[in-house]
VMD Tcl script that builds the backbone (N, CA, C; Angstrom):
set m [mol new atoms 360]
animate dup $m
set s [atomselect $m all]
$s set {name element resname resid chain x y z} {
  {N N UNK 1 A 208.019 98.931 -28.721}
  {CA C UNK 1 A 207.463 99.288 -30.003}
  {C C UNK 1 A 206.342 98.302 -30.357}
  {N N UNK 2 A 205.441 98.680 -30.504}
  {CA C UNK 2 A 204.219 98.184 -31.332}
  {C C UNK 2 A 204.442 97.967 -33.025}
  {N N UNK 3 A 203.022 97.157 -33.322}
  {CA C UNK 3 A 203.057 97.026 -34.769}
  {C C UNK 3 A 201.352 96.946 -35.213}
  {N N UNK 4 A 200.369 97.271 -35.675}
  {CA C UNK 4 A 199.271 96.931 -36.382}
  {C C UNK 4 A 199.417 96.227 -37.430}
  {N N UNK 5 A 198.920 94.789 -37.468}
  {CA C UNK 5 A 198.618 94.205 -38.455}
  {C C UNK 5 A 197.785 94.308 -39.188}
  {N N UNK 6 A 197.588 94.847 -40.738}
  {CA C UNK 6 A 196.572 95.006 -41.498}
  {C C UNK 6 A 195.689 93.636 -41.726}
  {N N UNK 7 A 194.278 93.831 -41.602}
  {CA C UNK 7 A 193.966 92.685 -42.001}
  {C C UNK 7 A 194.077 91.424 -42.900}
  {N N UNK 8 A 194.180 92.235 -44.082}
  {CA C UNK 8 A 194.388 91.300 -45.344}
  {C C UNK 8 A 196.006 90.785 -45.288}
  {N N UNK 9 A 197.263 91.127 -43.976}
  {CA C UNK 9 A 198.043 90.305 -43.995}
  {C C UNK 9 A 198.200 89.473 -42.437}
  {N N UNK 10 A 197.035 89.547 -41.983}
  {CA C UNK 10 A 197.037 88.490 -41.231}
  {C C UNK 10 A 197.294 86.898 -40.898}
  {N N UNK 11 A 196.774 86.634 -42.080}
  {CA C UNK 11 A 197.102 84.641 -42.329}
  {C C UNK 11 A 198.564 84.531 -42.402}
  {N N UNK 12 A 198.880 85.613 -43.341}
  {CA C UNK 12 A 201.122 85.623 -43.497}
  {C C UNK 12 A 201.053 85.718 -42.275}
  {N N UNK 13 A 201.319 86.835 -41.731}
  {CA C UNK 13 A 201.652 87.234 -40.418}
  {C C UNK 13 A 201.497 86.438 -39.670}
  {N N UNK 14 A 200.459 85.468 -39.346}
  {CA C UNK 14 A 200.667 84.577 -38.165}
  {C C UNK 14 A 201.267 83.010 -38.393}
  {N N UNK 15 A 201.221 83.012 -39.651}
  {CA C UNK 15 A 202.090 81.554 -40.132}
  {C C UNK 15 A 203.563 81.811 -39.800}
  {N N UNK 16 A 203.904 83.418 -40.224}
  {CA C UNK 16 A 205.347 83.233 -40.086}
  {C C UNK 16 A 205.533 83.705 -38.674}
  {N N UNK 17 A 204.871 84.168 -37.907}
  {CA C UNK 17 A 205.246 84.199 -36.115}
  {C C UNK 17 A 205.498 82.945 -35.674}
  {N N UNK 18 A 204.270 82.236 -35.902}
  {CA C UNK 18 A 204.643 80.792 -35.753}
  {C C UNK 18 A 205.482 80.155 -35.854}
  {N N UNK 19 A 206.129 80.047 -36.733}
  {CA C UNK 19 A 207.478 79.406 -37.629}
  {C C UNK 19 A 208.659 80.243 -36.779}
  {N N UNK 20 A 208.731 81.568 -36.879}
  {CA C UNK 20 A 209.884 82.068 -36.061}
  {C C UNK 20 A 209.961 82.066 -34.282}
  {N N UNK 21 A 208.496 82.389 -33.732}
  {CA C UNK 21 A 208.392 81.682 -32.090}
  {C C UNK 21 A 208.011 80.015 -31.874}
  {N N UNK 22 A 207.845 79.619 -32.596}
  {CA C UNK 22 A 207.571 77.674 -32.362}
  {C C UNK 22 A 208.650 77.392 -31.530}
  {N N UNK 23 A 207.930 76.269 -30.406}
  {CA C UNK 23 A 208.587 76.415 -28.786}
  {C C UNK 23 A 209.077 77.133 -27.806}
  {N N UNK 24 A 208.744 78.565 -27.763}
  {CA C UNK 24 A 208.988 79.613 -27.196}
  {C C UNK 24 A 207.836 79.205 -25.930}
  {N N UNK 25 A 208.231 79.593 -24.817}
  {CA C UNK 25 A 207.102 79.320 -23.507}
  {C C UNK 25 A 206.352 80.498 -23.877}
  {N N UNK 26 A 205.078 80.814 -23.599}
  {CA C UNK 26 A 204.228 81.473 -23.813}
  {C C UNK 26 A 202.823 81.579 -23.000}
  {N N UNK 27 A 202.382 82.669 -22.335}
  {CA C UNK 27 A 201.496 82.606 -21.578}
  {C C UNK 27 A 200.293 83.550 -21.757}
  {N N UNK 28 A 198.714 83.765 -21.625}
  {CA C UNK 28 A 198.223 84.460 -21.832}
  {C C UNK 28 A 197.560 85.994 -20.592}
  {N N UNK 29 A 197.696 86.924 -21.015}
  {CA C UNK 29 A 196.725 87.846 -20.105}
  {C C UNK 29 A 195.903 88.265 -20.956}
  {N N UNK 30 A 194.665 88.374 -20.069}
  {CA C UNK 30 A 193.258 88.620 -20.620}
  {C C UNK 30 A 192.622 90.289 -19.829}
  {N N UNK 31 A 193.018 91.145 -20.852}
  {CA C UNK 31 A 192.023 92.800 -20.546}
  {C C UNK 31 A 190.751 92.689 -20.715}
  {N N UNK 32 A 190.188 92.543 -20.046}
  {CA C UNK 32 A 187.898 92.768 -20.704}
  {C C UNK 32 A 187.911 94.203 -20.768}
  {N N UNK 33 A 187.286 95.069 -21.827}
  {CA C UNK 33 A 186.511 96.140 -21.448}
  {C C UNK 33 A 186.299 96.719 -20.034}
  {N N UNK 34 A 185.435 96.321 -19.004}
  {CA C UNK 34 A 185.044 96.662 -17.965}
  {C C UNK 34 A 186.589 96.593 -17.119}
  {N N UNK 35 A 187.944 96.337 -17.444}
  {CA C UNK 35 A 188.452 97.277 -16.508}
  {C C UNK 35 A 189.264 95.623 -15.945}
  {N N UNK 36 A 188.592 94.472 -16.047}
  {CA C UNK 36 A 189.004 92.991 -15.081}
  {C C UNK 36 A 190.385 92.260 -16.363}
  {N N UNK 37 A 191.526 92.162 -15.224}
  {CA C UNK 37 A 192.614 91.292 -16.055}
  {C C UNK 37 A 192.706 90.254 -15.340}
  {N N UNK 38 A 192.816 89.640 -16.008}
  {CA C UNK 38 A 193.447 87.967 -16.021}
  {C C UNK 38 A 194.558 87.276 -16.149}
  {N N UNK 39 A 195.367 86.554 -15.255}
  {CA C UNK 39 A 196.557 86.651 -16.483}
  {C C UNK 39 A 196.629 85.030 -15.778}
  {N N UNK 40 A 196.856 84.140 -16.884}
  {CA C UNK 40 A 196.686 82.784 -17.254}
  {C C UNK 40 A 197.657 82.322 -16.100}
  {N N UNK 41 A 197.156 81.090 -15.638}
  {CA C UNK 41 A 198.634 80.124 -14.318}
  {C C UNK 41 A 199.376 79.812 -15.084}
  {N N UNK 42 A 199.098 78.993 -16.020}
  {CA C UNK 42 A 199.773 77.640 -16.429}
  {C C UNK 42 A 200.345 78.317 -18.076}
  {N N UNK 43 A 201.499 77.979 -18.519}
  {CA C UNK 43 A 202.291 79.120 -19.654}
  {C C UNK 43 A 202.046 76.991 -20.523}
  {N N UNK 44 A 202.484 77.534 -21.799}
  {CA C UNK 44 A 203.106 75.828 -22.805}
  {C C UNK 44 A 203.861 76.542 -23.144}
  {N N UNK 45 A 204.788 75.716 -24.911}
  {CA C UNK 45 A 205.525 76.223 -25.871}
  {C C UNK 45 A 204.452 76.089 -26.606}
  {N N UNK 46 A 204.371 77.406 -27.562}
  {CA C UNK 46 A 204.046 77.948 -28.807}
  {C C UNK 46 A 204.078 76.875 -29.632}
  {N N UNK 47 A 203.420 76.467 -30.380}
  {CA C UNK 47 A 203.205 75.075 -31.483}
  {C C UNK 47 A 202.467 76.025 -32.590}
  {N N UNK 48 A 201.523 76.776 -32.787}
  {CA C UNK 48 A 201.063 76.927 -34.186}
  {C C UNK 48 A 199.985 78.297 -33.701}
  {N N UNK 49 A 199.780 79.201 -34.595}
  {CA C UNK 49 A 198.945 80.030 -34.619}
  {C C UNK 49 A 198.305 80.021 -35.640}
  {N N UNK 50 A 196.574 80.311 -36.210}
  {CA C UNK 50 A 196.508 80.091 -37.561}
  {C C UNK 50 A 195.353 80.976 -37.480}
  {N N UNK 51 A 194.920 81.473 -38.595}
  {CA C UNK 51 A 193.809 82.094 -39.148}
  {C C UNK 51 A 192.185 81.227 -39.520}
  {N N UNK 52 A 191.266 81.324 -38.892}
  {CA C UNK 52 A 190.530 80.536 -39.966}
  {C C UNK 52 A 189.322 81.959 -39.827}
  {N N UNK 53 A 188.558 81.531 -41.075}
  {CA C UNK 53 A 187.195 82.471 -41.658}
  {C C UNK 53 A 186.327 81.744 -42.275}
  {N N UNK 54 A 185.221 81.841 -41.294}
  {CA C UNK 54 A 184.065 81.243 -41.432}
  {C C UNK 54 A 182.774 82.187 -42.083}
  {N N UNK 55 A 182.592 82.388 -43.069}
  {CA C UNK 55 A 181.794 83.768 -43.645}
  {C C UNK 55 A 182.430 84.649 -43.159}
  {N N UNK 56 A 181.576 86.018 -42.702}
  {CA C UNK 56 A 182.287 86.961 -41.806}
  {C C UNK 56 A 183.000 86.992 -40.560}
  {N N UNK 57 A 183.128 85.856 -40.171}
  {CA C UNK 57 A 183.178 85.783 -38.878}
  {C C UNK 57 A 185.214 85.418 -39.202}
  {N N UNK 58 A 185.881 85.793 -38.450}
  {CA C UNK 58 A 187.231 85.587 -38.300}
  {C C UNK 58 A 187.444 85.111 -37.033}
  {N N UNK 59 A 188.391 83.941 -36.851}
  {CA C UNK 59 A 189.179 83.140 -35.678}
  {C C UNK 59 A 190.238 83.118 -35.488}
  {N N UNK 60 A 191.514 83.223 -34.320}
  {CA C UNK 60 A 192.315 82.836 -34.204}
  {C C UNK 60 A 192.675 81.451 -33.751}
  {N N UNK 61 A 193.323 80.832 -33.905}
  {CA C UNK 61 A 193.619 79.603 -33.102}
  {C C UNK 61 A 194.981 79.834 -32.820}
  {N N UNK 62 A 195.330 79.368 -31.218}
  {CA C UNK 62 A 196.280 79.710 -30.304}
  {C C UNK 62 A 196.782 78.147 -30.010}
  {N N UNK 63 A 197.876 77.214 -30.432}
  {CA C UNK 63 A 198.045 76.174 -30.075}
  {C C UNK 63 A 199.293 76.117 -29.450}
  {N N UNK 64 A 199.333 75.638 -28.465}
  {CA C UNK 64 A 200.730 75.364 -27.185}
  {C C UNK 64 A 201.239 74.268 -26.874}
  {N N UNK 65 A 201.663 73.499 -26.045}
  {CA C UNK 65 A 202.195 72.322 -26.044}
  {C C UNK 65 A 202.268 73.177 -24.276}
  {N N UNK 66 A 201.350 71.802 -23.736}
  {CA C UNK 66 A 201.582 71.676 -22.370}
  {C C UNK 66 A 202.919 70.852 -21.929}
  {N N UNK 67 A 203.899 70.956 -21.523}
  {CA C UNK 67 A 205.146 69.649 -20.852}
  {C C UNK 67 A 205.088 69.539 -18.896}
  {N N UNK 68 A 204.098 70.205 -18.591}
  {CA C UNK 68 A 204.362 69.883 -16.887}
  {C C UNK 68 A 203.820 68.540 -16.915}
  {N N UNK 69 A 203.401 67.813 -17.347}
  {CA C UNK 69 A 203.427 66.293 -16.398}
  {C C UNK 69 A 204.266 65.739 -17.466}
  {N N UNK 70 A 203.923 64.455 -17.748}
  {CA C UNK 70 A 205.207 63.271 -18.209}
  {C C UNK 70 A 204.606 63.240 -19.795}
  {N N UNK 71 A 203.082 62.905 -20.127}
  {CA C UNK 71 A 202.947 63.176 -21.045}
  {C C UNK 71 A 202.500 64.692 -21.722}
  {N N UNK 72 A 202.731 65.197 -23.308}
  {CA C UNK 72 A 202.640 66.349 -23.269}
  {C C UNK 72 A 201.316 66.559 -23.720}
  {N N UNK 73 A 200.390 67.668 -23.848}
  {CA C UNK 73 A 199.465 67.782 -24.702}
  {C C UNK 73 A 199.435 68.880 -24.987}
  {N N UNK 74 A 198.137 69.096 -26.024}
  {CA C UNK 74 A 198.023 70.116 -26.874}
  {C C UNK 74 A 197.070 71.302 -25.969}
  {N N UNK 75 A 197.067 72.262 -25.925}
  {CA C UNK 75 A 196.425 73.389 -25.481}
  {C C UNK 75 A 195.817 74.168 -26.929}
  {N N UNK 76 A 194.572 74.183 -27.298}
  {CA C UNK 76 A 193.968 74.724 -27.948}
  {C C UNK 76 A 192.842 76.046 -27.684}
  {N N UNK 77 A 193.452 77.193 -27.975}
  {CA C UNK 77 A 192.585 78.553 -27.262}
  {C C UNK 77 A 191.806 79.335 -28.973}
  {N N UNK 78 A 190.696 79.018 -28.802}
  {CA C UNK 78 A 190.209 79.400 -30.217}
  {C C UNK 78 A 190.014 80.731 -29.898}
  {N N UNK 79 A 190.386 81.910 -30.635}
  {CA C UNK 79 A 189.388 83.374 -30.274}
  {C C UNK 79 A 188.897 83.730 -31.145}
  {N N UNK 80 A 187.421 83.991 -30.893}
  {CA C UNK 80 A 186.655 84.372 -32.044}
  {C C UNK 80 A 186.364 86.013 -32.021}
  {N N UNK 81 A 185.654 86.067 -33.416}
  {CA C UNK 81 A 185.376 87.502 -34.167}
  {C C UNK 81 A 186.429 88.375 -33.423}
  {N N UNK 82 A 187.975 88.167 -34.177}
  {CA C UNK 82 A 188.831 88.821 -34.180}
  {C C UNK 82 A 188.253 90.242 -34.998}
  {N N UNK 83 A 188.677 91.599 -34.267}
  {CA C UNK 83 A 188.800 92.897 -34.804}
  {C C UNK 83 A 190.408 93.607 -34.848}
  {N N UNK 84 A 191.438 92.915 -34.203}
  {CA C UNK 84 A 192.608 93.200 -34.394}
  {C C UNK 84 A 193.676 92.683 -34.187}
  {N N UNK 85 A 194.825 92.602 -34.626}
  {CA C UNK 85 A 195.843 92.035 -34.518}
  {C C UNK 85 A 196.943 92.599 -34.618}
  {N N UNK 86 A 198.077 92.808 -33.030}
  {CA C UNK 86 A 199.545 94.028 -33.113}
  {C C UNK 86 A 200.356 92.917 -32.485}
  {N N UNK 87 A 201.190 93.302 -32.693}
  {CA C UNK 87 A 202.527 92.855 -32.560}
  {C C UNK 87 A 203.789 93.603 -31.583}
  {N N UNK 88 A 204.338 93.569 -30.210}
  {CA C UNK 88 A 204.961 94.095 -29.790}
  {C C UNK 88 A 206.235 93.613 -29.730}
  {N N UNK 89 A 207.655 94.437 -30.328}
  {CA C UNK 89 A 208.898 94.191 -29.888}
  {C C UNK 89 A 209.567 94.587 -28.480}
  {N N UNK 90 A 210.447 93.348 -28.571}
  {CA C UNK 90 A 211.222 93.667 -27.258}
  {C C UNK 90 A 212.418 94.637 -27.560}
  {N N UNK 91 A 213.447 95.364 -27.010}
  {CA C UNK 91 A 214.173 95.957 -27.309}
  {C C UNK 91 A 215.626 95.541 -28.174}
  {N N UNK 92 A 215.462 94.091 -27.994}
  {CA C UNK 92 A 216.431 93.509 -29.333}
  {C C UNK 92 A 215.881 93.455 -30.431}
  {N N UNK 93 A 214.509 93.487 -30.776}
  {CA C UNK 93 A 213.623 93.516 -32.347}
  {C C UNK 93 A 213.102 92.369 -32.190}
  {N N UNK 94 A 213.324 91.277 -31.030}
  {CA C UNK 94 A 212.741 90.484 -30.970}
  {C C UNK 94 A 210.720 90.584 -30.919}
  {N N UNK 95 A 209.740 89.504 -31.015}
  {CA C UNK 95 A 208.734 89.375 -30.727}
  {C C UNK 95 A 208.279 89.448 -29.422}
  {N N UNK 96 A 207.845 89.865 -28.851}
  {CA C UNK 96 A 207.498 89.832 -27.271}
  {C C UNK 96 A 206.042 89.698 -26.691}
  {N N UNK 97 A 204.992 90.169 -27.442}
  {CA C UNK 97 A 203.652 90.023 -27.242}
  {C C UNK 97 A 202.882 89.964 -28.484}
  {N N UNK 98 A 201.824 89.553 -28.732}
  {CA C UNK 98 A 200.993 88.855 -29.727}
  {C C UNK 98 A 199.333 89.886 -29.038}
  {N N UNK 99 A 198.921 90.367 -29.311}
  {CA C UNK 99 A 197.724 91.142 -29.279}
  {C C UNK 99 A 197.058 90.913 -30.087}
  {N N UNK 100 A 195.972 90.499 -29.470}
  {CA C UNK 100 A 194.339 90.137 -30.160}
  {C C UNK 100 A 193.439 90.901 -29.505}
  {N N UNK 101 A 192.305 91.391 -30.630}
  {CA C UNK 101 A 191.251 92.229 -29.753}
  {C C UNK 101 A 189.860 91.550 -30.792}
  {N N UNK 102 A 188.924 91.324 -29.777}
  {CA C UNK 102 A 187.764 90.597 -30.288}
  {C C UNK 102 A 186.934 91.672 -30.352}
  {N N UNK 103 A 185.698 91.516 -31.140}
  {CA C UNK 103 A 184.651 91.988 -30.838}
  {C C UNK 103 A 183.715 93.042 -29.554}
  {N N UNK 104 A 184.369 92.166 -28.632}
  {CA C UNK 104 A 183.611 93.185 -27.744}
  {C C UNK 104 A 184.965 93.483 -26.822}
  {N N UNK 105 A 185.845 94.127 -27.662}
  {CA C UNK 105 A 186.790 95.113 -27.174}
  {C C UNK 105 A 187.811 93.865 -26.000}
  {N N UNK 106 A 187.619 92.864 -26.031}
  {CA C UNK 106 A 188.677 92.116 -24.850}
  {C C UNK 106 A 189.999 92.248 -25.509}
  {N N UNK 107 A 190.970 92.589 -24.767}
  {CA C UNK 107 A 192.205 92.364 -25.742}
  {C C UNK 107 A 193.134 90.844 -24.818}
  {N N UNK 108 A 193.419 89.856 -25.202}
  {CA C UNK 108 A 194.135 88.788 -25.122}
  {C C UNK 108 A 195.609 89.127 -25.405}
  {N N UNK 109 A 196.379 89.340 -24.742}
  {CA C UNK 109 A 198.211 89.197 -24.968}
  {C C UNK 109 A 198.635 88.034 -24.555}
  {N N UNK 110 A 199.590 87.477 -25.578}
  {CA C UNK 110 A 200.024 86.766 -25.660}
  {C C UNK 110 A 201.288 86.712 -25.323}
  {N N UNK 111 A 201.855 86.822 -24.187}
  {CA C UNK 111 A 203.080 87.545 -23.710}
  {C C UNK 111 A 204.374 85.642 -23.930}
  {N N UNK 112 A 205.188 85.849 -24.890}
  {CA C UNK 112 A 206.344 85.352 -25.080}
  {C C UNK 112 A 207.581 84.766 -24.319}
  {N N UNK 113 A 208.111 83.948 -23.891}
  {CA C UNK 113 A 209.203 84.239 -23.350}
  {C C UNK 113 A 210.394 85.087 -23.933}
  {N N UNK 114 A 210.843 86.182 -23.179}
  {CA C UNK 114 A 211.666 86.957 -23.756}
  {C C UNK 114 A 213.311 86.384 -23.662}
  {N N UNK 115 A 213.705 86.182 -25.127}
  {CA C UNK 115 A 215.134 86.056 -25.610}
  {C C UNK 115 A 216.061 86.954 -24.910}
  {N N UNK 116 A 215.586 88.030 -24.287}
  {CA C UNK 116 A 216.434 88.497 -23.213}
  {C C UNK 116 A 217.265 87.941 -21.877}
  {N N UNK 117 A 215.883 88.143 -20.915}
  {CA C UNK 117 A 216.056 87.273 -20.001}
  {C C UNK 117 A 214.920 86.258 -19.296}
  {N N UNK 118 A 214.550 85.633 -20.414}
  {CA C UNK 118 A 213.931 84.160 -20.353}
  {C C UNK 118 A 212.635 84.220 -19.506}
  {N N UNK 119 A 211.876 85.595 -19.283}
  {CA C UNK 119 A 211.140 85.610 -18.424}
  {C C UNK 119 A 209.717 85.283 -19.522}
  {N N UNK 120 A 208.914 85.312 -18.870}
  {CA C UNK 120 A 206.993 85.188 -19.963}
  {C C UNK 120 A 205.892 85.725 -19.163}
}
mol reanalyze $m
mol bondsrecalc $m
mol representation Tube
mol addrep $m
């Protein structure tokens, strides 16, 4: 099951994903338009998602927490001139993917580790 996020509740919506997936492993795949996917090596835990708006222009910020070496760091994925934002459940009602679509049609998933069976 899917979800469309209306714009004007976007900033809620991603404060409280945040708050309910914070430290969840999390990894990205990348759709372009022309047809080419991507799908990210290296996964973190989920640390913060946030809204920012710069005039017209709308951003996501995607923040993770790297732990493969000894010290941890921050993974910061800015996406700009957001045009959409859905939400996919897993079959417990859990969160499972995070969908962003920019401007020129790329859609970014944000695929979760699933509370099922622990996969991302």
């Amino acid at each position: 099951m899917s979800k469309m996020i209306e714009p004007n509740n976007w900033e809620k919506f991603l404060q409280e994903f945040s708050e309910r997936n914070r430290e969840r492993r999390a990894r990205f795949n990348i759709f372009f338009s022309s047809g080419e996917t991507v799908e990210e090596a290296e996964e973190g835990h989920l640390k913060n998602v946030s809204l920012s708006k710069n005039g017209g222009k709308t951003q996501v910020i995607v923040e993770r927490t790297d732990r493969s070496e000894k010290d941890e760091k921050t993974m910061t994925d800015p996406i700009d001139n957001v045009r959409g934002i859905a939400v996919q459940y897993e079959t417990d009602g859990s969160e499972n993917i995070l969908e962003i679509t920019d401007d020129k049609n790329t859609l970014l998933s944000l695929r979760l580790e699933s509370k099922l069976d622990g996969n991302s």
